[in-house]
Backbone as a ProteinNet text record, in pm:
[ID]
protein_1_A
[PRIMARY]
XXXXXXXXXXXXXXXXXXXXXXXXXXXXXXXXXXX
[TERTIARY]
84.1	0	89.6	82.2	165.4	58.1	160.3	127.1	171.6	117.6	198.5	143.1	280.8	292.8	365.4	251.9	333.2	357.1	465.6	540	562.7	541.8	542.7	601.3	701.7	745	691.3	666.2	574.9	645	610.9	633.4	769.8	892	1035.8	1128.7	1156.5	1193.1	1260.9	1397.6	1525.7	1553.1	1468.6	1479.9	1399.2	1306.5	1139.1	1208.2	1264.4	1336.5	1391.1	1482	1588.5	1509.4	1405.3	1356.4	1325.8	1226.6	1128.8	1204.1	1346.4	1379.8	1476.9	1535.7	1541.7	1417.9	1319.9	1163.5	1164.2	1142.9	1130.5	1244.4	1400.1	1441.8	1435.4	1392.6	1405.7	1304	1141.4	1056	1081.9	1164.5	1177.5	1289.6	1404.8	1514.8	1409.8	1279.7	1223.5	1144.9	1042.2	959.7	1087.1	1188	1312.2	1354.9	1326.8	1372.8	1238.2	1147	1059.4	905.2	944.1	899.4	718.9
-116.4	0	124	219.7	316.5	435.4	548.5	651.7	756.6	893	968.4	1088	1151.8	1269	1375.3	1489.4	1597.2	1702.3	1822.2	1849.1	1963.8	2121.8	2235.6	2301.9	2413.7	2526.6	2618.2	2710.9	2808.9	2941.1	3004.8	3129.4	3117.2	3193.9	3177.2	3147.2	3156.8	3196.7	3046.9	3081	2965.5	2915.8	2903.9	2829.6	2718.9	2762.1	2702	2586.4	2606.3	2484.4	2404.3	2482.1	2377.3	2258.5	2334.2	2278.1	2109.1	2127.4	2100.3	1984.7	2005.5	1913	1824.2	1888.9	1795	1696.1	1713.4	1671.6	1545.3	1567.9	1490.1	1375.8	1450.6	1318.1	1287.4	1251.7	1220.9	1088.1	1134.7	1060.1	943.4	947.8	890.7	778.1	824.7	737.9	616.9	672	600.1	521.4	562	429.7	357	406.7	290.3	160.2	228.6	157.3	85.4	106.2	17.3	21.9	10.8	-23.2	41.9
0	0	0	-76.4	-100	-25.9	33.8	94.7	9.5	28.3	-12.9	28.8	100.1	204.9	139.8	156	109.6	207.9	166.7	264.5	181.4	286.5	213.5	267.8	222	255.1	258.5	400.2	440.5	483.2	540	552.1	632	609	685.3	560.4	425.3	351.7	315.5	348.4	319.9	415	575.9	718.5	644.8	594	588.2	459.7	379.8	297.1	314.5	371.7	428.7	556.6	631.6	715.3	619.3	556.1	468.2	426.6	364.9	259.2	433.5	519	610.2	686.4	678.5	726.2	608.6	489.5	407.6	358.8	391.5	431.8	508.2	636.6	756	740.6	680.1	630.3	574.6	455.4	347	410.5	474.4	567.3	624.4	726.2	783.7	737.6	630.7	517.3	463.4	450.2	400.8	458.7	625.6	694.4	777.6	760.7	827.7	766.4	603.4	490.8	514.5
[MASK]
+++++++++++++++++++++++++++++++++++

């Protein structure tokens, strides 16, 4: 069964990205790892 989570950059410019793209790997590490 496939999920799919999305994940947005909001108000805070280039914090709010960087946040974002660390969040989403963090995600992605974890469906990797416990499928």
């Amino acid at each position: 069964m496939k999920k799919i989570i999305e994940i947005k950059a909001a108000e805070g410019g280039m914090d709010s990205r960087l946040f974002v793209a660390d969040l989403a790997e963090a995600y992605e590490r974890f469906a990797m790892n416990f499928g």
